[in-house]
N, C-alpha and C positions, 0 to 999 in steps of 0.2 A: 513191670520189672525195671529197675532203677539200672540205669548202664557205669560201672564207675572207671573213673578217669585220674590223673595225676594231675593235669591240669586242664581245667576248663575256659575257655576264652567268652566273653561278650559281645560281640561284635567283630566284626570281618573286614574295618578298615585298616589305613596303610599301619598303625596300630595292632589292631589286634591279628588280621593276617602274620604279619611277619613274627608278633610273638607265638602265635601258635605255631608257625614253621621250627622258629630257633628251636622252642622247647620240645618238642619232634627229635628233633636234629640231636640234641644232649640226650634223646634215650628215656622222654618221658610218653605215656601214653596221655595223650592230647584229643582235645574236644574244639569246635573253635563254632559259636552260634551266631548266624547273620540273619538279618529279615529282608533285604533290600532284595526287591521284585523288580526283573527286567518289563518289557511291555507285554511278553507272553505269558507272565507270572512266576516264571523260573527263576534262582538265583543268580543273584547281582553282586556276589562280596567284593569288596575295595570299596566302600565305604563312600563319602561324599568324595575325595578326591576321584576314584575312579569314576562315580558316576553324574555327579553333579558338579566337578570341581577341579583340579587341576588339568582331569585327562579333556575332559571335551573344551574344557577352556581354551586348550595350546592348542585340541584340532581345528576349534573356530578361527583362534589368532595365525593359525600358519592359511588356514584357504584364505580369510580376508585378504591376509600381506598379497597372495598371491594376485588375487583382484586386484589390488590396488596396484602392484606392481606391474600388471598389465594394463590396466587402465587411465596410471599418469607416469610412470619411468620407463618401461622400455621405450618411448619412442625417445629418450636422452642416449640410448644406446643404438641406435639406429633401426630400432625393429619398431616395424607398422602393424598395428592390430585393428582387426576391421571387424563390425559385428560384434562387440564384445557382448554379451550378455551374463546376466547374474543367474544361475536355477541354484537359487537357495534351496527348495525342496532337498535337491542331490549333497547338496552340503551337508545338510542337517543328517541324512543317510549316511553319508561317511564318516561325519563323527558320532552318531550311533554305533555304525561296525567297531569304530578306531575303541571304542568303550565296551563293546561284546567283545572284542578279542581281550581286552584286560579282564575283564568278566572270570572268560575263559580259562587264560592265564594261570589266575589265583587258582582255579578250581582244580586245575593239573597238577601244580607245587603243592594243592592239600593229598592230593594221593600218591604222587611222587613218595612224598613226605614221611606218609601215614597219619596226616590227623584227619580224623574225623568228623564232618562237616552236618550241619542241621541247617536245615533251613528254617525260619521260625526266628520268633523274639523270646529272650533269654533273660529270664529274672529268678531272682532267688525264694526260696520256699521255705527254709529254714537250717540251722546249724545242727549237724547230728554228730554223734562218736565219730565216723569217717569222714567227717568235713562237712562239704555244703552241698545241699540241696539248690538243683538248680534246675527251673522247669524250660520248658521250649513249646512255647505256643505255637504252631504253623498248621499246614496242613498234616503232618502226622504228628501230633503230640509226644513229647518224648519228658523224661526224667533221668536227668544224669546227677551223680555225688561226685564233687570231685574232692581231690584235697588242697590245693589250691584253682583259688580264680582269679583270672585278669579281667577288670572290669575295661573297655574296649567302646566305650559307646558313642564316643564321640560330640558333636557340637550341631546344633540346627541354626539357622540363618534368625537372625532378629527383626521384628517387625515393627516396625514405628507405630507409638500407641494409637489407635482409633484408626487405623490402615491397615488390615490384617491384609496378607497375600491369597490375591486371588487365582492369581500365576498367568491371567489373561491380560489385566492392564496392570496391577500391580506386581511387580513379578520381584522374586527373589533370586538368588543364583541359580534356581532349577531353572525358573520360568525362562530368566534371561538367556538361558542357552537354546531356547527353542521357538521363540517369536518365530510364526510361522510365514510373515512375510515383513521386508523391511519398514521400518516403520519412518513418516516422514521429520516428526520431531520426537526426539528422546529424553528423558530426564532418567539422573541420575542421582541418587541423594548419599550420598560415600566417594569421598576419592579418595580411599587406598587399594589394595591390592586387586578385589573384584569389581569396584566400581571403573578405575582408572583402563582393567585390559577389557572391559565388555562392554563400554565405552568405545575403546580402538575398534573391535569387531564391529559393531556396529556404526560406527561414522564413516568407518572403511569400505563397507556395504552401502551408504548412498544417507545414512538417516544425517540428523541435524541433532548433534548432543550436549546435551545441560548438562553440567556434574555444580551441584550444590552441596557444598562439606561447612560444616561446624565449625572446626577450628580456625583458629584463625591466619595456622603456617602451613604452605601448602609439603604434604610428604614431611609430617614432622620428625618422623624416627628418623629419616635417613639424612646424609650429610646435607648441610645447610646449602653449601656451592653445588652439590648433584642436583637437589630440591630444586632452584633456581632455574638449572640449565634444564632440567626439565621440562619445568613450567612452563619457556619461554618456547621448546620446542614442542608440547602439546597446542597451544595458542595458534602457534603458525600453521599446525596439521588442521586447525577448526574445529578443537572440542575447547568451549566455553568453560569455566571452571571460575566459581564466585566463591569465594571463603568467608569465614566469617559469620554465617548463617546458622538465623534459628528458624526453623519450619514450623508454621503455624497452623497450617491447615492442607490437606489434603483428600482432595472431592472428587470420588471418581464418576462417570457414568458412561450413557452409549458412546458418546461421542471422542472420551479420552478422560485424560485426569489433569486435576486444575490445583495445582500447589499454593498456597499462599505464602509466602516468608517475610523475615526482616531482614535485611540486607546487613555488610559491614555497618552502614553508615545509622543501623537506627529507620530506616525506610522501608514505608511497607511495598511489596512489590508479588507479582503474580506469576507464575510460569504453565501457558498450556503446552500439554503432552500428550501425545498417541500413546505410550506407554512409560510406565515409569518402574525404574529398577532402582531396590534399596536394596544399600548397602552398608549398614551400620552397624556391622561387628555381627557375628555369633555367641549363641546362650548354650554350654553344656546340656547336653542331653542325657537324662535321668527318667526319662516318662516311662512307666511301666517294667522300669526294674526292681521296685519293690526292695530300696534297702532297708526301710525300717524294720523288714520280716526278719533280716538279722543283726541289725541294729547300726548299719552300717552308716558311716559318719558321715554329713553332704553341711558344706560351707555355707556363710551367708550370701556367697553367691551363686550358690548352687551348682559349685562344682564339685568330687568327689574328693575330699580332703583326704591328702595325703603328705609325706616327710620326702625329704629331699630323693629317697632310692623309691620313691614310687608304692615305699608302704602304706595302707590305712590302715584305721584305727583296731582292725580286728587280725587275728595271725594271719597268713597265709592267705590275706584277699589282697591285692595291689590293684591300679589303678593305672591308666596311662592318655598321655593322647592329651587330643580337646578337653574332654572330661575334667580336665586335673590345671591346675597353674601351669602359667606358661604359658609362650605362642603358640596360637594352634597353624599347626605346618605339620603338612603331613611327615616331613624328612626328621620332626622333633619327635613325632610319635614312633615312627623306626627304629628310632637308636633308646626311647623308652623301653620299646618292646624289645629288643635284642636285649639290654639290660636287665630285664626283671627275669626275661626265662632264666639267663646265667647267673642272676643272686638265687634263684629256686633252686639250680643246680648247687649252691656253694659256691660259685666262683666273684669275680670282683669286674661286674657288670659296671661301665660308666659313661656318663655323659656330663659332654660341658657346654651348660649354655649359653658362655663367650663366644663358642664358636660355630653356634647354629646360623650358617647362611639364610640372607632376606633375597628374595629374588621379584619381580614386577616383570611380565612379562610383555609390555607395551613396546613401542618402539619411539628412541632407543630407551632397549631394555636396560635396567634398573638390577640393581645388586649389589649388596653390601654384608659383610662379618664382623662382628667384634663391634667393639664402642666404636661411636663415631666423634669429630672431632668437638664439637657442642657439650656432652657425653663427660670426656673426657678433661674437658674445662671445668 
């Protein structure tokens, strides 16, 4: 027996959570389907940020600082620390919990609320008189119709071709946040926002870290003079950072992983590593949503094509988030989603994405709004 809804949600990140809250909130009766499984198999909604991604990032970058800050500055304050020891195990435990309490969190606000929650992966079945057909594969199978859906699914980490993630030496932002013990050299092959702070976590912890990026300006979106000052205070902390680089090869086995690249200069050069973390952008995720069952439109770059308010191609199906153009930041998907519930309402839902804050959370930390002065030239 099919369940029907006013609006059905896709996915349970910072995205489609908050849009299923808003449209709650205006008086619609709301569905919101998430797949993401804690380690006991239970529900995980908040999406890559909460579990993969901002949350456990900032809990790693605040116990490192603390490390490090007992380990080379208090004694500039006059405090002696004796014995210091690293139990990563307990770290890793506490940003576990710091990411079951967000877990949790959302799960309260969906009954606070009154939406509706599945647990299960969510794709469409077909277009009927009441709307859309929308299945929910998980441990108890469900079929809800709604009349509108936000599609909510968000973005998966990119893998350099012929180096799929194995999450043991080749690790992506999941893997990266759970290295089970410090590694002695690290590579990184991304230095923007994930490469640069889990990079800091980990050189802050004791490892010896490579960051190898492509382009050939380092921190190109952000101000030309912050970029610099950056640079110059990453260098002095002892994370390496080569630009300019094209990655030719990469060999894993027992003993670590063996990078090949070309250098700025045109020169072949080699980098070993205990583990290696890529970071080379995220690809929209679309896997097993099934839009062609209602013919629903996906760009040549495989994101969910939509118009500037978040509509696609068919009535009453929108779109938000990673999924869709645009930065993917979970704070851009928030204000998508608060937006689309309030156009489903009639109201004049908006966002402007002059003024989506960039934030790097490294030290010192990094942040910028609006055009930068480059930009603006």
């Amino acid at each position: 027996m099919a369940k029907n809804f006013d609006v059905v949600v896709i996915g349970g990140g910072p995205g489609g959570y908050i849009a299923a809250i808003r449209a709650a909130q205006l008086g619609f009766a709301t569905a919101c389907i998430d797949e993401w499984k804690n380690a006991q198999g239970g529900p995980a909604p908040g999406g890559t940020c909460t579990n993969v991604g901002c949350i456990p990032s900032k809990a790693l970058l605040q116990s490192s600082e603390y490390y490090e800050h007992a380990g080379h500055d208090f004694k500039n304050h006059g405090i002696e620390v004796q014995g210091l020891r690293l139990d990563l195990a307990k770290m890793l435990a506490r940003k576990a919990s710091v990411v079951k309490q967000n877990n949790d969190g959302i799960l309260y606000l969906f009954k606070k609320n009154k939406v509706s929650f599945f647990h299960g992966r969510g794709s469409f079945v077909a277009r009927t008189e009441a709307g859309y057909e929308v299945a929910v594969a998980g441990a108890s199978a469900e079929t809800l119709v709604a009349k509108h859906v936000i599609v909510a699914t968000g973005s998966t980490a990119r893998a350099l071709p012929g180096a799929p993630f194995d999450e043991s030496q080749i690790l992506s932002n999941d893997g990266a946040l759970a290295i089970p013990e410090v590694p002695k050299r690290l590579g990184v092959i991304g230095a923007g926002v994930i490469g640069l702070e889990m990079g800091s976590v980990w050189r802050r912890l004791g490892a010896e870290v490579t960051i190898l990026e492509a382009l050939p300006a380092f921190l190109g979106a952000a101000d030309e003079q912050v970029a610099k000052e950056a640079a110059k205070a990453f260098s002095r902390q002892g994370l390496k950072i080569h630009l300019g680089v094209r990655i030719d090869t990469v060999k894993a086995d027992r003993k670590g992983v063996t990078v090949g690249y070309t250098d700025a200069k045109g020169e072949a050069q080699t980098l070993a590593v205990d583990k290696l973390i890529v970071s080379i952008g995220r690809a929209p995720n679309t896997t097993g949503l099934n839009p062609e069952a209602v013919g629903l439109a996906i760009d040549e770059r495989g994101f969910v094509a939509v118009d500037d308010d978040c509509r696609t191609n068919l009535p009453d199906v929108w779109a938000v988030g990673d999924v869709v153009r645009g930065p993917m930041l979970a704070h851009k998907a928030e204000e998508e989603g608060v937006a689309v519930a309030e156009r489903i309402a009639g109201q004049h839902g908006h966002v402007n994405f002059n003024t989506v804050p960039w934030v790097i959370y490294t030290s010192p930390e990094i942040a910028w709004v609006g055009q930068t002065e480059q930009q603006l030239k």
